[in-house]
C-alpha positions in Angstrom: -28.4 8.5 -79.5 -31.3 7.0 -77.8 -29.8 3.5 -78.0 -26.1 4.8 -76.6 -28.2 6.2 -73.8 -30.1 3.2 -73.1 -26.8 1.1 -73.0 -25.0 3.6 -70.7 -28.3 3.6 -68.2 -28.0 0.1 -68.5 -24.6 -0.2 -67.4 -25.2 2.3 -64.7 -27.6 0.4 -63.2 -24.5 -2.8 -63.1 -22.5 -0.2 -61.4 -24.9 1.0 -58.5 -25.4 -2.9 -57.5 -21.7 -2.8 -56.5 -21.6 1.1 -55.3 -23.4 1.7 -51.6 -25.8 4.2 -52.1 -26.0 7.1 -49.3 -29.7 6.5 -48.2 -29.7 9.2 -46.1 -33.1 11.8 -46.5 -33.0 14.6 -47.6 -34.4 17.3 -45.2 -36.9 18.9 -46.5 -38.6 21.0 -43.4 -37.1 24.0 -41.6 -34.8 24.7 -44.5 -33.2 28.5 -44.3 -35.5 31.0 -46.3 -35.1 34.6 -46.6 -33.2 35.4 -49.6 -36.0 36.8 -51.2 -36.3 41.0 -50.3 -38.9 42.7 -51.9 -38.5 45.6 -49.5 -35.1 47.6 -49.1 -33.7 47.8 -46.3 -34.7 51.9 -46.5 -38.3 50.2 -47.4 -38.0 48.4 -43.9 -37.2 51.2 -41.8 -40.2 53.5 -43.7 -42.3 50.3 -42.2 -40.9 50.1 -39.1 -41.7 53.7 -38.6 -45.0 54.0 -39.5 -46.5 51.0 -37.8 -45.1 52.6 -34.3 -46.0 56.1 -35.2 -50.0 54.2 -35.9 -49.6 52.4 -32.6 -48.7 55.5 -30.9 -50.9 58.3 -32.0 -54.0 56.5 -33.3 -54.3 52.8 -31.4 -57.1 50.5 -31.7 -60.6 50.7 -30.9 -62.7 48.2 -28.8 -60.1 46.9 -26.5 -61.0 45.0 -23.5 -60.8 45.8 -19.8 -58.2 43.6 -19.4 -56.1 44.8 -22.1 -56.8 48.8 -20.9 -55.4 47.7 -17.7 -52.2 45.6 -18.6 -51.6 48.5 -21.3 -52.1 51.5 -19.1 -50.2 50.3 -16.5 -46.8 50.5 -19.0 -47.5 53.5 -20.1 -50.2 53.0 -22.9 -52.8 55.5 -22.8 -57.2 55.3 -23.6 -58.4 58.5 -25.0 -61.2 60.1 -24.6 -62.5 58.6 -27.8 -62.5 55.0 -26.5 -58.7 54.5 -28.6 -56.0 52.6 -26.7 -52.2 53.9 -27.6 -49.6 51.7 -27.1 -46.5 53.9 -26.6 -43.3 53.3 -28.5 -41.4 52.0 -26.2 -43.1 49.5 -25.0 -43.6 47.6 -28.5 -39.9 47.8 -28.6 -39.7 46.4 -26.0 -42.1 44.1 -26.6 -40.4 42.9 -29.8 -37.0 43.2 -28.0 -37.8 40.6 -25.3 -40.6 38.4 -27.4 -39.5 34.8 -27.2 -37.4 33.6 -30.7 -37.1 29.8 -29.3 -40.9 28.7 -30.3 -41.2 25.0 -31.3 -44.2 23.6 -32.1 -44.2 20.0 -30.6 -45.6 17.4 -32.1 -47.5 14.5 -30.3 -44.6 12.5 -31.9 -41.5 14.1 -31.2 -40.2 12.9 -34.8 -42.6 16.1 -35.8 -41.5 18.7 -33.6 -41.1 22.2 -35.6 -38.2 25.0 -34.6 -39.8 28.3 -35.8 -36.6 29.7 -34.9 -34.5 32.2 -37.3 -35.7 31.8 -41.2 -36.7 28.1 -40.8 -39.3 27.7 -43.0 -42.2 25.2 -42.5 -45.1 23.8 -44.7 -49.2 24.1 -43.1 -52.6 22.7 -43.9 -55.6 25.9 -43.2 -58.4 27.5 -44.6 -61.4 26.5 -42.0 -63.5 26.1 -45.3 -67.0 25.6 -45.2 -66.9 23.0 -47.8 -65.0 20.1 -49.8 -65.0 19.3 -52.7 -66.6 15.5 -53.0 -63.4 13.0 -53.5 -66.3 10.8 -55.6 -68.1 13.0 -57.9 -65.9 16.4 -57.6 -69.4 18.5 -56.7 -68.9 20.9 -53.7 -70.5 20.7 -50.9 -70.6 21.4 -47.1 -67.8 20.3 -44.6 -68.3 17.7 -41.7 -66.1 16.6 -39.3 -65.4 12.8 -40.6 -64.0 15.4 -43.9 -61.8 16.8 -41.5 -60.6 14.3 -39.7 -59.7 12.8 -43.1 -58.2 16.2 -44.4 -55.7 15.5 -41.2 -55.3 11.8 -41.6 -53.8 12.6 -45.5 -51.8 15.3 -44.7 -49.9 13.3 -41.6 -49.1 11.0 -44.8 -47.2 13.9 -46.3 -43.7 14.3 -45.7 -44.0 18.0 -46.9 -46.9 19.5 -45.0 -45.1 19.8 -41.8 -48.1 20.9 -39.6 -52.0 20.6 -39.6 -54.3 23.8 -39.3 -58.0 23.2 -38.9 -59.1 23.0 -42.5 -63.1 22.6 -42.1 -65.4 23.8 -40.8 -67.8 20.8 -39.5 -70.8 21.8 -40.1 -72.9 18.8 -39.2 -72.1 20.0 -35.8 -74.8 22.6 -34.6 -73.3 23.4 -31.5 -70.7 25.7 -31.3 -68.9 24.3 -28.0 -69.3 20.6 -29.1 -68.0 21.9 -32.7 -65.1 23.3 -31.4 -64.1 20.6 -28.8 -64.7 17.8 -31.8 -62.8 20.0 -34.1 -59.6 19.8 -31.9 -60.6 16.0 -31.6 -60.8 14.9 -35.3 -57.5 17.1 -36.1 -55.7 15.6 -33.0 -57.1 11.8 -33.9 -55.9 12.4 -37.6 -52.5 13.2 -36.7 -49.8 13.0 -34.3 -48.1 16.4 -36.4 -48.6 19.9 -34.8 -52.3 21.2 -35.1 -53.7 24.9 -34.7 -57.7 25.4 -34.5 -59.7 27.9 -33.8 -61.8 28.5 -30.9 -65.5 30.1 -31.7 -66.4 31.6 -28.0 -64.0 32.3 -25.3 -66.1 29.9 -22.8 -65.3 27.1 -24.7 -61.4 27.6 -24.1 -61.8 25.8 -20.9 -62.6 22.1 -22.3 -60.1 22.5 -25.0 -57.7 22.4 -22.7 -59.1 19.7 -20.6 -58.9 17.9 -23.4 -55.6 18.6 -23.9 -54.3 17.8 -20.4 -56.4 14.7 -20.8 -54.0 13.7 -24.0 -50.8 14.8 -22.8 -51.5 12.9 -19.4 -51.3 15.8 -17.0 -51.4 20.1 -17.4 -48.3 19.8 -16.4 -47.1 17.4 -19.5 -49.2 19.2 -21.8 -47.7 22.7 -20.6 -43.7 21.0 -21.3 -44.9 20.4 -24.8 -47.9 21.9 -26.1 -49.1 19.8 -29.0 -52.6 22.4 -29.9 -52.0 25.7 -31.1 -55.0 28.3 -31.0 -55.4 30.8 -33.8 -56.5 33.6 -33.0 -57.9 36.9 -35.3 -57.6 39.4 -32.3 -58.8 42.6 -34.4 -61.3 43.4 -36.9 -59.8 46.0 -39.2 -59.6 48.6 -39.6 -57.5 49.3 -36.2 -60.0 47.5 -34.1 -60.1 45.1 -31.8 -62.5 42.4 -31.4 -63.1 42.2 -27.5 -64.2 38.2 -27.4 -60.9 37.4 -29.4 -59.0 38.8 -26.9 -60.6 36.8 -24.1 -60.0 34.0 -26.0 -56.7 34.9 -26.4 -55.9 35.9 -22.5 -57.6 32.1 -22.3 -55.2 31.1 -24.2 -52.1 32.1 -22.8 -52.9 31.2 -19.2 -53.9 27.8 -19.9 -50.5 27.0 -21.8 -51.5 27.2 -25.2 -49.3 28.6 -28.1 -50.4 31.0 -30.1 -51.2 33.0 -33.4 -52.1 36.2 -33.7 -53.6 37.5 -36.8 -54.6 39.9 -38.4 -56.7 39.7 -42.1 -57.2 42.7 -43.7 -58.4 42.5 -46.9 -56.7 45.3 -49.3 -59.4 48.0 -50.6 -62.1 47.0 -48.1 -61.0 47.1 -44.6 -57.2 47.7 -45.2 -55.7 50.2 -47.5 -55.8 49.1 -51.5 -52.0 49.7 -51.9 -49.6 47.0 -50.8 -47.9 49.0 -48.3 -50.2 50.9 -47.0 -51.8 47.0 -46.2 -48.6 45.8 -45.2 -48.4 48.5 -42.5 -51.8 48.3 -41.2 -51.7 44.4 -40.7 -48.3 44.4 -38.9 -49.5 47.6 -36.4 -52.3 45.4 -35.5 -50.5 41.9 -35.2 -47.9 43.9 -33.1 -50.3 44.9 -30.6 -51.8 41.8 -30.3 -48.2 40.9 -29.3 -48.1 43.1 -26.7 -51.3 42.3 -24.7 -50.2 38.4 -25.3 -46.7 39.0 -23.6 -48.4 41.4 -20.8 -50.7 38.1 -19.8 -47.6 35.9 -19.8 -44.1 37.2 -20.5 -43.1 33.6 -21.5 -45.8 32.6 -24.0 -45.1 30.9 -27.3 -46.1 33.7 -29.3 -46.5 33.5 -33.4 -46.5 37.3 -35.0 -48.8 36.6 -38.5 -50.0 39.5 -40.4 -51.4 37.5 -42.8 -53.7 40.6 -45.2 -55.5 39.6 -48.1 -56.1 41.0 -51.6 -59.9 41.9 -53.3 -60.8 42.3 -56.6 -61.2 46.0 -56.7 -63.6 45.4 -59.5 -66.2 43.1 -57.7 -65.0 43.6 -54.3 -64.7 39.5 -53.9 -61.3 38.5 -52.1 -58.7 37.4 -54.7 -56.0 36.0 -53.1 -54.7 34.1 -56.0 -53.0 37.4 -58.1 -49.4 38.3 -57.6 -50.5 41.2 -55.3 -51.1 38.4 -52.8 -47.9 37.1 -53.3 -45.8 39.9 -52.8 -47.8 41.3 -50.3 -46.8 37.8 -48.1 -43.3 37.8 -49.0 -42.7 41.5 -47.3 -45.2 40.4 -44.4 -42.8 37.5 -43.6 -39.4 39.9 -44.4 -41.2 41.8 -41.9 -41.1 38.7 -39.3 -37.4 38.7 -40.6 -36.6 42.1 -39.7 -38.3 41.7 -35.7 -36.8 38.1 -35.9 -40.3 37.1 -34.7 -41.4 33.3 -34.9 -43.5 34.5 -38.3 -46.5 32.8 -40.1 -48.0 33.1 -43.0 -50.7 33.2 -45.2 -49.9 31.4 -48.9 -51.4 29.1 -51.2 -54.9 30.5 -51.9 -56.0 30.1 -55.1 -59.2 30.8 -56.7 -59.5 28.0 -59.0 -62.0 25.5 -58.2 -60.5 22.9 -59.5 -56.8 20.9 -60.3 -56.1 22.9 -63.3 -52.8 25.4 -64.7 -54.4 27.9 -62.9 -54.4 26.4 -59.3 -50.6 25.3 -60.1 -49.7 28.9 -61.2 -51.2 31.0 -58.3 -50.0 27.7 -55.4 -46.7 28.3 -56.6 -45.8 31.4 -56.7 -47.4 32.7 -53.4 -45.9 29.7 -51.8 -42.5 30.1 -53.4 -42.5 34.0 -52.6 -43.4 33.1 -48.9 -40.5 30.9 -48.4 -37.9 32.3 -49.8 -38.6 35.6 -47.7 -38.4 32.9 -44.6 -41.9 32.7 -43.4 -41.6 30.0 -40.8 -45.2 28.8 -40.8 -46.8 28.9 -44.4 -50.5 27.8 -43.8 -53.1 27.5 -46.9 -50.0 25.8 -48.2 -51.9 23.0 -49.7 -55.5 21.6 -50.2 -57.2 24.9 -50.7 -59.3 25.7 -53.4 -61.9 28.7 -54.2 -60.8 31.4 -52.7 -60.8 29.5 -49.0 -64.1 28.4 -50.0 -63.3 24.5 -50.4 -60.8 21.8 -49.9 -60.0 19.0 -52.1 -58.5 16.2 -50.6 -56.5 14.9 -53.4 -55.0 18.1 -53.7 -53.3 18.0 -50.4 -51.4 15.0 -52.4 -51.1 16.9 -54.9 -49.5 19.7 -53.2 -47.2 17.4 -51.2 -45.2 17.5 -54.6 -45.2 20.9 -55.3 -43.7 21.9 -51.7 -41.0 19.1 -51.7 -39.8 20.9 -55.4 -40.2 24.5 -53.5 -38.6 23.1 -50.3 -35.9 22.1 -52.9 -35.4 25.7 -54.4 -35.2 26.9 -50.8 -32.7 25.2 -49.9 -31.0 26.4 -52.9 -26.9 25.8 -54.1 -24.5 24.4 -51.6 -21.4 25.6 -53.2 -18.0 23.4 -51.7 -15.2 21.2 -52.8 -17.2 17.8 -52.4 -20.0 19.3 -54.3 -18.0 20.8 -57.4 -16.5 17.9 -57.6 -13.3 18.8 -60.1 -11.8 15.4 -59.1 -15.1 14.1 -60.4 -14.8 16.0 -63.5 -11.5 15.1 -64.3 -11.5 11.3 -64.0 -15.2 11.1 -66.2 -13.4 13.0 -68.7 -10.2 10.7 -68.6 -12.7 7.8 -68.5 -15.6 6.6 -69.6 -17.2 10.0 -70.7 -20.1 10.5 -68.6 -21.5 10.1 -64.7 -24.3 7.5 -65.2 -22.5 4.7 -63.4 -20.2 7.4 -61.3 -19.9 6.2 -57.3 -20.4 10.5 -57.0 -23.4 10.6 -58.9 -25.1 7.3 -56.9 -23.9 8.6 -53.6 -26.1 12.3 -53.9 -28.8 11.1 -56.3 -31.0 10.7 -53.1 -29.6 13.9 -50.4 -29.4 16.3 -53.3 -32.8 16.0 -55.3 -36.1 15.7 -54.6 -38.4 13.0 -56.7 -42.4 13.9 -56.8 -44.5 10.9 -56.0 -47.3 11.8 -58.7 -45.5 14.2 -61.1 -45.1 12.4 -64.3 -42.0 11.6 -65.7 -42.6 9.8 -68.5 -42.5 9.8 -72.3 -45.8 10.9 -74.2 -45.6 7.3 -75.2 -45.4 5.7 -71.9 -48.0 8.1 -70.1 -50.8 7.6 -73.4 -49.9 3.5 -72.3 -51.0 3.9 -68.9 -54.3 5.7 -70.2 -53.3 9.2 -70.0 -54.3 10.1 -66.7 -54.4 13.8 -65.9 -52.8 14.5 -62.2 -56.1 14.4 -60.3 -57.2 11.5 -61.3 -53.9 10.4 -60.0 -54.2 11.6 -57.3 -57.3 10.7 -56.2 -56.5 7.1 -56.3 -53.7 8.0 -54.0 -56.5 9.7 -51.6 -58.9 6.9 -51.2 -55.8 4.5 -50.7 -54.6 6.6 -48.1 -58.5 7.0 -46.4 -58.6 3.4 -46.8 -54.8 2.5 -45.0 -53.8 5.1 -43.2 -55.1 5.6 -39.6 -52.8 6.9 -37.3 -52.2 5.2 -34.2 -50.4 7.6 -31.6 -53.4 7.9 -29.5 -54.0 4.5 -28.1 -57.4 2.3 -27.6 -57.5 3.4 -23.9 -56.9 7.0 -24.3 -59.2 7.1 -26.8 -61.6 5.5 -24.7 -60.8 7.8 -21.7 -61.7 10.7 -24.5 -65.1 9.2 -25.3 -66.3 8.9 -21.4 -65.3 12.1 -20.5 -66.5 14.9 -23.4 -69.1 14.0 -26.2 -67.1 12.7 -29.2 -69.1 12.5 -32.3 -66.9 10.4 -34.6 -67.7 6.7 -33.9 -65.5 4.3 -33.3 -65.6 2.9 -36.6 -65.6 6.3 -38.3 -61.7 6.5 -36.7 -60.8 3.1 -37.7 -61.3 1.1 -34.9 -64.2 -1.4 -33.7 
């Protein structure tokens, strides 16, 4: 058997020389999710009802002066006991009119993102404190070179479509500076789509002149905003945290995109049962959507309840467990159901290392998340700990695993060509099999996707080449990547123009260039 297949192979091979081969990609990013429904449509509605009925009758605490106003004047109402109630049909209508045409441009236009419909999208994120040490594996604390070479691998990967902030620098004491050369490294790394965070709502200001400065003008920058900012406008339960919002009203009037989360964390400071988290987190994200659209009626809003599982026995967040899972695949059928540009939190595991356990978790809270057609999956890839660490060769590492989810979301395409009875016929009135088919060479390449590190071969073959677990595989792949691969869509001179103008602190030669 063996031999007969070795022969046909062989012979296949012959054929393909004389057969063109369709070398046309196969698109991976902004496939159609949302096939996966873990809530009824009766499910849905009992949602729907309760978030507005929350919104209505019990609000949010702590909101700002600028948020009382814009509210109050539609019709919202403060109580007596400092509660701001947003009435129903003004998050209607807030939902009704929200823009559905977000794209998140890239600095190269090849990597612009439609968040439109169930398009679904793959994300960097975490903003860990530490990494995990691409030498000696030990963990230790963040810097900003570790960031800017978190972004540099991931613009290598075909499958993480987008770059959120994934550590924190802490060699960077000051906040302002940190957040201005966060934005910096992330931008420098990759010409991809980037969201950061911003730490105080005064230093909003030079992250956008930094901005302008890269785009060439406000004007350019406001066309095609390259930057998202993430913002966590509430601190749950059902409270707003007042400098987020500046930051976010920041935000909005200077052009930027935006995210607005909320992070619960089930049992501690959202309810312990799914839905009862699931309601809370998209009541608050909601109304964070409102006071967004009240500063600008046009902004490039991104609706992400995005709450988180504990461990109920230690009280430790455990976002690794099928609970977290499911809890993100109704969060984004939730997005589905207010057709809302939607993101997601997914990909969190609590291993602390490459093992069956990071695999296991990754993939199904990734895989749940897509399929229910989250259009912005971050944590995605890279995370490790609990959002405690990042591993670098695990972004490369990852870049497999969502290429082969990518694959399963874009699922059977069911038509003449592909059935292929013709096909079937002459092989079985031929030669017997579809080795050295013209049909077979023609979709090997637009219909299936091929991991770059996955192993494929025999036990034999694989004990050959010295039995390499996938890490160590991947880490080789990492250092020849930080070694290579240093983006150049931000020329000498612009970089330059950078350097005089705001206090940089990755040299020169830290970026790859003398």
């Amino acid at each position: 058997m063996a031999g007969r297949t070795g022969r046909r192979g062989r012979e296949a091979r012959l054929e393909s020389n004389a057969n063109p081969v369709d070398e046309t990609p196969p698109v991976w990013g902004g496939l159609n999710g949302g096939g996966f429904r873990p809530l009824s449509d009766a499910d849905i509605k009992e949602v729907d009802e309760a978030v507005l009925t929350l919104l209505e009758t019990l609000g949010l605490s702590q909101a700002s002066a600028s948020m009382i106003d814009l509210v109050c004047a539609e019709g919202g109402t403060y109580t007596g006991d400092k509660r701001l109630l947003f009435p129903r049909d003004l998050v209607l209508r807030t939902i009704a009119q929200a823009r559905r045409d977000v794209v998140l441009y890239g600095q190269d236009m090849a990597n612009d993102l439609d968040l439109s419909g169930s398009r679904v999208h793959m994300s960097s994120g975490g903003g860990a404190p530490g990494v995990f040490d691409l030498t000696d594996g030990h963990y230790r604390d963040g810097t900003v070179q570790d960031l800017y070479d978190a972004a540099r691998i991931c613009d290598a990967m075909e499958n993480i479509h987008h770059f959120s902030r994934s550590i924190v620098a802490r060699d960077i004491e000051n906040v302002a500076e940190m957040d201005l050369n966060t934005a910096y490294a992330c931008l420098m790394g990759t010409s991809k789509h980037v969201s950061v965070s911003v730490s105080e709502p005064e230093n909003l200001a030079q992250l956008a002149e930094l901005c302008y400065a890269l785009a060439g003008s406000e004007a350019a920058f406001r066309a095609r905003p390259f930057l998202t900012v993430m913002v966590c406008h509430v601190v749950p339960p059902m409270r707003f945290a007042e400098e987020a919002l500046d930051t976010l009203e920041a935000a909005v009037l200077a052009g930027f995109p935006v995210q607005l989360i909320s992070a619960g964390q089930a049992g501690a400071t959202s309810p312990a049962t799914i839905a009862g988290s699931l309601v809370q987190a998209v009541a608050e994200t909601l109304a964070g959507l409102v006071f967004a659209r009240l500063v600008d009626p046009n902004v490039a809003a991104i609706f992400g309840p995005k709450p988180l599982v504990a461990d109920l026995r230690t009280g430790s967040m455990c976002a690794g467990g099928g609970e977290q899972a499911i809890l993100m695949a109704a969060a984004a059928q939730m997005g589905r159901y207010y057709d809302l540009p939607t993101t997601s939190i997914a990909g969190i595991t609590d291993s602390k290392t490459l093992d069956a356990q990071y695999g296991s978790e990754k993939n199904l809270a990734v895989s749940s998340a897509a399929h229910a057609g989250s259009n912005l999956i971050t944590q995605a890839c890279g995370m490790q700990a609990s959002l405690l660490g990042v591993s670098l060769e695990a972004y490369v590492v990852d870049n497999d695993m969502l290429g082969n989810i990518l694959r399963t979301v874009r699922g059977v395409e069911v038509n003449v060509e592909n059935i292929g009875a013709e096909v079937i016929a002459e092989v079985c009135r031929g030669e017997g099999h579809y080795l050295g088919h013209r049909h077979t060479f023609n979709r090997m390449k637009s219909d299936y996707f091929y991991p770059h590190l996955g192993d494929r071969q025999t036990p034999r073959e694989w004990e050959a080449e010295g039995s390499r677990p996938i890490g160590d595989v991947a880490k080789d792949k990492a250092r020849e990547l930080l070694a290579t691969h240093y983006p150049g869509h931000i020329s000498e001179e612009k970089d330059q123009e950078l350097r005089e103008r705001f206090r940089i602190h990755l040299s020169r030669e830290q970026i790859g260039r003398n």
